[in-house]
N, C-alpha and C positions, 0 to 999 in steps of 0.2 A: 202773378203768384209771388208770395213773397218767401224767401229764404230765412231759415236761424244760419247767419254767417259770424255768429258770437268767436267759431274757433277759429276761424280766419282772419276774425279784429284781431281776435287775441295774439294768436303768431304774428302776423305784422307788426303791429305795435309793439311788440318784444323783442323783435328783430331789427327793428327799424331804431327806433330808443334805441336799443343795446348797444348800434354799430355809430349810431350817434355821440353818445358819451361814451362808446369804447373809443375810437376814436380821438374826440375831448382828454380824457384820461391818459391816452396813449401822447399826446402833444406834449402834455404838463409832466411826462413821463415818469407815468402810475402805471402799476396795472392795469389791461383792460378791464380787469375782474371789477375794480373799482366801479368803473365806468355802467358795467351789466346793472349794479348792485341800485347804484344809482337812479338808472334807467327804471326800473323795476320802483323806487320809491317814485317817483313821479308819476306812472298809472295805473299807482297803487290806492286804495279806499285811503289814504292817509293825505293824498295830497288832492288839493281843488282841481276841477277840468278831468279829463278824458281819463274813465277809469275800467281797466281794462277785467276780463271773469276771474275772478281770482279762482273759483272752482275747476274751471278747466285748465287757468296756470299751474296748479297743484297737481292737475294729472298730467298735464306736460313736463312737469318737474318731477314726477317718477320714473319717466322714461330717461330723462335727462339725468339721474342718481342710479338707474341699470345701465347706461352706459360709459360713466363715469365710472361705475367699480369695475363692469367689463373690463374698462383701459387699465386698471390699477392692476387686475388679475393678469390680462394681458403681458405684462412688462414684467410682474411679480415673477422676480432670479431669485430661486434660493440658495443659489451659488454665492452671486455677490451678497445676501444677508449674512450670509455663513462666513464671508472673506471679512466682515469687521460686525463680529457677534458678540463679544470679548468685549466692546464698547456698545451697541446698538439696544442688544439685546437688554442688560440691568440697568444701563441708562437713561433706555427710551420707560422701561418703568416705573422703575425710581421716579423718574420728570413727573408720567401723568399721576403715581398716587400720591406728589408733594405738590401740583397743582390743582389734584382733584381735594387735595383737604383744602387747601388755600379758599375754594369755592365754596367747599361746603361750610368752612371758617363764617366768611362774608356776610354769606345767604341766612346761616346761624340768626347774626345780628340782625339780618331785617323781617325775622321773623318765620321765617321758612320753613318748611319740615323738611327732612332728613332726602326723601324723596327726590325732593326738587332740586335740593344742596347738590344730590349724586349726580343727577344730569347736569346741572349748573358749572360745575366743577370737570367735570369731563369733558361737557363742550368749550371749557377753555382751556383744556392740558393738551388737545391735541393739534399740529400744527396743518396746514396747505400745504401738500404734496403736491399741487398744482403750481401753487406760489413760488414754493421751494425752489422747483425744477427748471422754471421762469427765469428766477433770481440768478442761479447757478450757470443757467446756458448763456445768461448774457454775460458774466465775468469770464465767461470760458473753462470754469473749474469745476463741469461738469465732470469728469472723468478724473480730476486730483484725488489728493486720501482724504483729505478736509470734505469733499463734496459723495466722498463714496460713504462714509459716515453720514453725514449729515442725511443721504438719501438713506441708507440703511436704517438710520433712527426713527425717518418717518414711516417709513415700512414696516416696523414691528410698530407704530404707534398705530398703522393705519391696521393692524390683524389683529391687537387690541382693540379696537373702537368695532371692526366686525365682530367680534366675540361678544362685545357691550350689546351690539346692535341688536343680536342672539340672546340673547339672555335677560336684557329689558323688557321685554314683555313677558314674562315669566315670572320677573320680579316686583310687577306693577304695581298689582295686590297689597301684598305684603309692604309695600312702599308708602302706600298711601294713596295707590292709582286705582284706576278700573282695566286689570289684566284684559289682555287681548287672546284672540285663539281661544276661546272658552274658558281661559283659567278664570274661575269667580275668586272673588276679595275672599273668601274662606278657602280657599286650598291652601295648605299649608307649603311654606318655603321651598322643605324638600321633595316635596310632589310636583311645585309647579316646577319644580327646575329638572327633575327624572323626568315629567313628558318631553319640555321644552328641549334636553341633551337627549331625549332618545330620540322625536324626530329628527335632529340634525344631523346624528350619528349616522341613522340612515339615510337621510342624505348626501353625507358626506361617503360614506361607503358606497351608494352609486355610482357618483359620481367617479369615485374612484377604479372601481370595479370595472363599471360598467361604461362613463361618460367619458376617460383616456381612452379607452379605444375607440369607443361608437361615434364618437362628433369629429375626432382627428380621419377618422378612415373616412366618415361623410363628407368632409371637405375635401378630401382630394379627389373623389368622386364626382365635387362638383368644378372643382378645379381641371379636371381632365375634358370639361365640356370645353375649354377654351372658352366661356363667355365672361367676362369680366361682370358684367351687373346681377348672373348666375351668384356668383364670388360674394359679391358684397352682401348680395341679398340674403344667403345661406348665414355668412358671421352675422349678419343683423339678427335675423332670425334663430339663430341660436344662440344671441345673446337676452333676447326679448321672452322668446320661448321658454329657457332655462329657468328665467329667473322668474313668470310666471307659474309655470311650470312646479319649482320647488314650493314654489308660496299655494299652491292650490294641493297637491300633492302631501307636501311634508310639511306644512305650518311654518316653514320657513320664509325671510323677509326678502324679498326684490332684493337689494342688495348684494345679501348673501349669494342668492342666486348667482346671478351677476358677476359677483366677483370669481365663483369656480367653473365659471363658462369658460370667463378670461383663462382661470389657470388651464383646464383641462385644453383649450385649443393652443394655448402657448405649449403643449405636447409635439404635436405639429410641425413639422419642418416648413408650412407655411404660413407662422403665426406673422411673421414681419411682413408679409403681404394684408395679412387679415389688417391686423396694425394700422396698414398704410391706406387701404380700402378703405377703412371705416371712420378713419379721422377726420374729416370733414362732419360728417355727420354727428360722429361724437361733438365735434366743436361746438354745430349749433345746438344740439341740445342741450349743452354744459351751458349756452348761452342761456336759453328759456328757462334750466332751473336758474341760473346764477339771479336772473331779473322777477320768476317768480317767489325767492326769495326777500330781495328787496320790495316788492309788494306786500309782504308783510311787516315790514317792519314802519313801526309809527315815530316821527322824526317829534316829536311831545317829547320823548325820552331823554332830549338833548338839555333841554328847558325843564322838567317838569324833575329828572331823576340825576343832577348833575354828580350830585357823590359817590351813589352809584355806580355811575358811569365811568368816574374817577376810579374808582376800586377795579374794576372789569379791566381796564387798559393797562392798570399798573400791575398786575398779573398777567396777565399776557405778554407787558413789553415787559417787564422787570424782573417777577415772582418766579416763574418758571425758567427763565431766562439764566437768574443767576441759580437755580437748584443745578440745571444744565451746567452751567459753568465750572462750578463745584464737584459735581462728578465727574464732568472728563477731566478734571486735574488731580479727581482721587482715585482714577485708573490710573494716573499717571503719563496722559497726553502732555503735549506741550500746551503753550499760554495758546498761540494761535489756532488751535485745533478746538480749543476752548469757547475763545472767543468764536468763531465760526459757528457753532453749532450752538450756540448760545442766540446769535443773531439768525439764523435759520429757523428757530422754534418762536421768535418774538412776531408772531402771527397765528390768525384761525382761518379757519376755511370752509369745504366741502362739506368735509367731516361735524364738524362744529353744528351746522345750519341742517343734516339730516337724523344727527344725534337732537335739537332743539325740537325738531318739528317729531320726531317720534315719543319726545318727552309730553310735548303739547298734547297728542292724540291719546296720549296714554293716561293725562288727565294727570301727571306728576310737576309741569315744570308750567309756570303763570306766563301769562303775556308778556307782564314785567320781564320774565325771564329772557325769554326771547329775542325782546326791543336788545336788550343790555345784551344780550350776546348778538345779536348785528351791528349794532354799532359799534361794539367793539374791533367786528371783523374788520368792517368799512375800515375803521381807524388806524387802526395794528397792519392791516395789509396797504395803505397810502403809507405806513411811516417806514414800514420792512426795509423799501430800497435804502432811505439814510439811512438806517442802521448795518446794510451789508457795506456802502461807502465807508464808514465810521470803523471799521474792521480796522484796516493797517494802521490812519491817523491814531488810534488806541492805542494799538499797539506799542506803537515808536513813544507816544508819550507815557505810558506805562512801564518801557523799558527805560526809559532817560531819569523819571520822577521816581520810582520804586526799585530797593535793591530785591525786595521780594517777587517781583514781576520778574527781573532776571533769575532768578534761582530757580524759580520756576519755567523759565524757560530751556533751564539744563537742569532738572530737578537731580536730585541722588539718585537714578534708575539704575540698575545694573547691566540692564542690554542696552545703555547708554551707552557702553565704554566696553570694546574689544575685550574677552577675557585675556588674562594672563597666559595662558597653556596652548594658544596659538604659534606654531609654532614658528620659529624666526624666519626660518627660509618661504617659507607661505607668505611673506609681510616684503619682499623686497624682489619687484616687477612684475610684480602681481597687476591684476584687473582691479578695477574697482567698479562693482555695476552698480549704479542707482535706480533703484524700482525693480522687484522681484515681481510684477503682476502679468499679464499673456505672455506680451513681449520679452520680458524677460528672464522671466523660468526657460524659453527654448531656449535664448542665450546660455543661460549656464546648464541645459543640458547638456548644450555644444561646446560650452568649455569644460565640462564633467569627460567629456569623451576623448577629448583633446588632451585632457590633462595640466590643463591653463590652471592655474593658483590664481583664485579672485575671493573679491570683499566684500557684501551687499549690505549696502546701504538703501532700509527699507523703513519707512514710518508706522506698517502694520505690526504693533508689537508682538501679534500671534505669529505674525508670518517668521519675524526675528527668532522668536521662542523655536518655533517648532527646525526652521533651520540649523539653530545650536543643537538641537538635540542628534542631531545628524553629524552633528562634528564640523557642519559651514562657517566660516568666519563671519558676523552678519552684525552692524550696528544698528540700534533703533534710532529713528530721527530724520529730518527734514534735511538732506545734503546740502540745503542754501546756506544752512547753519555750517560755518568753517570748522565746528568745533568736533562736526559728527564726520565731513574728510578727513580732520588730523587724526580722529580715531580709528578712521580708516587705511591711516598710514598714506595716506597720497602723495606725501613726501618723496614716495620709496616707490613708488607705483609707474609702473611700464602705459597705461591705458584708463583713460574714465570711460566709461561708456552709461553716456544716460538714455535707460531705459523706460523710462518714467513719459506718460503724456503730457503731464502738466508742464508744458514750456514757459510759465511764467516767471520760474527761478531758474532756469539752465542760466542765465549770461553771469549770474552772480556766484553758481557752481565752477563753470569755467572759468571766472576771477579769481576766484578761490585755488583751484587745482594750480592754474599756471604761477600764481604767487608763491606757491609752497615746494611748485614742480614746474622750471621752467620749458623742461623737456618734454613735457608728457603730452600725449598723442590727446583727442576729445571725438567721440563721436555721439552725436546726438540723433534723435528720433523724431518730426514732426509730421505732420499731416497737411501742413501749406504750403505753399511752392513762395509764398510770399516770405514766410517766416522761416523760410529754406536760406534763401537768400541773406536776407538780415541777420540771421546767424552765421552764415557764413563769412557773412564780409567784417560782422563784429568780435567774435572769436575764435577766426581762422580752423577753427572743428571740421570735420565732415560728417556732414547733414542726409540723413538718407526722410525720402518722404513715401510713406507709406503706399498711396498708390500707385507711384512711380515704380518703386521695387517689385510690387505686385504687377503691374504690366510687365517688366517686366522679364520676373519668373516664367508669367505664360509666354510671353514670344518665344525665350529661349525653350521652353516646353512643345509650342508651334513648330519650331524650327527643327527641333531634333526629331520629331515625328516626321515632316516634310523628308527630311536629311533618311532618313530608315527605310523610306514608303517605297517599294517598287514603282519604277518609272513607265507611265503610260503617251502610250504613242495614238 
């Protein structure tokens, strides 16, 4: 008897490839994403030798793009978007509608219609949230203000590209494409976009209504079975479910779906178990699409369309790069904050490659298009990491070669500089706390209650804003900068207390403070018992580490229970 074991070639060999030049990739220290991308051109119809369904990689890569937004929905804070929205929110716009013209610029000249310009354009305006988070976890500045930005920014880019992803087929027609969902090339603009916003609507009001309670309460229902493969199975399935579900139901895309499975069970007190359960599985099938993508792309493109190709990279690493740069310094960030998210957007990604392939089905965006937006990715996501290295080197040289580079790095801000009406006695053995984020607002509860006179030195300029309005003393700015302590009065200051995670400036903080104040006390915040150490022995500070303190609080909480409990004989 002979077997069709076409889907079992297929997973294998995309798995197998994958972890081969992921791997590879990982050595020459790339992304593995590279690696997939790669994988995926080699047994793909493009290249000679073993080529693997591309039909059923295409349906493994749906599965592999509903659970990729699952995770995006999953983690999706709209706490932390809201903590740097001030910046995220006009910015991350601004960016893609000056890289979506940039696109549709290009495409203009090769002939394009309008159509194809708009997906063209958009699938380079938005950046890898995957990449990103990659980039950021290995410099450790996942949790800094540079890196709460930068993830903020791709988080409205990525509820922007789901709104594109909504409304793209609605718009086909009228585009130039052949509408999806039954809208024909004659429905008009505002018809097809009233079906396409009504079903979503109700969808989205389901969901809300209805899918915050009904999928959080089913999970813990199956969570209370005590079986773990119960567990995983349930978040699988109601992230798969969902998202067919919406798509059969409401005309809405997998994706979408997908993405409000994740929100609705991030409801949940045990979304960081679902999180932790399903990542594995999310990984490989991020794997299958990431390689069934690479199977489409034709390496001719490199050789056949080189100017092209040119134009594609120098928008992604350049075009959008420097619009980004431009506007955080016309919020009034500092240069570094700048540059950061500048280098955080000089990349494409997930996004890019399921906005391409919805362009392709919808009959708007060419082959042409396509190739040039993969290869772009491949290109832009191998060069990302030099360009996050190239961050400080820039910096320092930009500061030494330009006096405009320094002005801008203490621009004319007004929450720059302590006001005036501060009053004198509040300025002299006062606190000075750096980073007003978790950890720090309970501090200055507990100095509110105390009655302690302190100084916050915080780089969130809304956080500074809304504190002034309060009557808090609070400067805007980066405390490694000596300029934003001496605004802080540290001179005069009884205590610094850095509150702030990001330990990669505390030693130049504490350089700073003991130079201006040789007396003043330091206490710092970390999370290693390694980097506990090495601060301690380099700036004499005292260092508290996070899960140490948290042991223990509970002992002492153990203890005093023990100590109360009547004694049994």
């Amino acid at each position: 008897m002979h077997h069709n074991i076409s889907l079992i070639t297929t997973i294998a060999a995309a798995l197998g490839f994958g972890l081969l030049f992921g791997m590879v990739a990982v050595k020459v220290r790339l992304p593995a994403l590279v690696g997939y991308l790669a994988a995926g051109v080699l047994i793909g119809p493009a290249t000679p030798g073993f080529v693997a369904d591309v039909a059923l990689a295409s349906q493994l890569a749906e599965i592999g793009v509903m659970l990729l937004m699952f995770g995006v929905g999953l983690h999706f804070s709209l706490d932390d978007l809201l903590e740097v929205k001030g910046i995220a929110l006009p910015g991350a716009i601004l960016q893609i509608t000056v890289a979506t013209l940039m696109g549709i610029g290009v495409s203009h000249l090769w002939g394009w219609g309008l159509g194809a310009g708009l997906v063209f354009g958009l699938a380079l305006s938005v950046a890898s949230t995957v990449v990103l988070l990659r980039a950021l976890e290995d410099r450790g500045q996942l949790d800094s203000f540079n890196g709460r930005i930068a993830v903020g920014w791709l988080v409205v880019e990525d509820l922007v590209t789901v709104l594109v992803l909504v409304l793209l087929p609605a718009l086909a027609g009228p585009l130039g494409g052949h509408a999806a969902g039954g809208h024909g090339a004659n429905d008009s603009l505002w018809l097809a976009l009233g079906k396409t916003l009504l079903s979503v609507g109700a969808f989205v009001a389901f969901m809300l209504l209805v899918g915050r309670k009904l999928f959080p309460w089913f999970l813990w229902r199956v969570a209370k079975t005590g079986s773990r493969e119960l567990f995983t199975l349930a978040v699988i399935a109601a992230a798969v479910g969902i998202a067919y579900g919406s798509s059969e139901l409401f005309g809405v895309s997998f994706a979408l779906g997908a993405f409000f499975a994740g929100m609705v069970l991030r409801e949940s007190a045990l979304s960081h178990r679902a999180a932790e359960e399903t990542l594995p599985l999310r990984d490989a099938f991020s794997v299958l699409f990431f390689v069934s993508v690479g199977m489409l792309f034709d390496p001719r493109v490199l050789v056949e369309h080189p100017l092209e190709l040119l134009a594609v990279v120098a928008i992604i690493l350049f075009g959008k790069s420097l619009a980004a740069f431009v506007l955080v310094l016309a919020l009034r960030y500092p240069l570094n904050t700048a540059i950061t998210v500048s280098a955080s957007l000089a990349q494409i990604g997930e996004f890019s490659f399921i906005l391409a392939a919805l362009g392709m089905s919808l009959g708007l965006l060419p082959d042409l298009g396509q190739n040039l937006i993969l290869a772009g990715a491949i290109i832009s996501i191998a060069v990302n990491p030099l360009m996050f290295k190239a961050i400080n080197p820039l910096q320092e040289w930009l500061r030494s070669k330009s006096d405009l580079a320094r002005k801008l790095e203490r621009s004319a801000d007004p929450l720059a500089e302590l006001p005036m009406t501060v009053a004198h006695e509040h300025l002299r053995g006062q606190v000075v706390l750096v980073g007003f984020g978790r950890v720090g607002k309970r501090i200055a509860e507990e100095l509110d209650r105390q009655k302690v006179h302190y100084v916050v030195a915080e780089q969130n300029r809304e956080m500074v804003e809304d504190l002034r309005r309060r009557n808090q003393p609070a400067v805007a700015g980066n405390a490694a900068d000596p300029a934003v302590l001496i605004q802080a009065h540290i001179a005069h200051a009884s205590m610094l207390v850095i509150a702030t995670p990001d330990t990669f400036h505390v030693r130049s903080m504490i350089e700073t403070a003991k130079a201006l104040n040789p007396s003043i006390r330091c206490v710092v915040r970390t999370h290693s018992e390694e980097e506990a150490r090495l601060l301690r022995e380099e700036t004499g500070g005292t260092v508290f580490v996070g899960e140490r303190e948290l042991a223990r609080s509970m002992t002492e909480h153990v203890l005093q229970g023990l100590a109360q409990a009547p004694a049994t004989h």
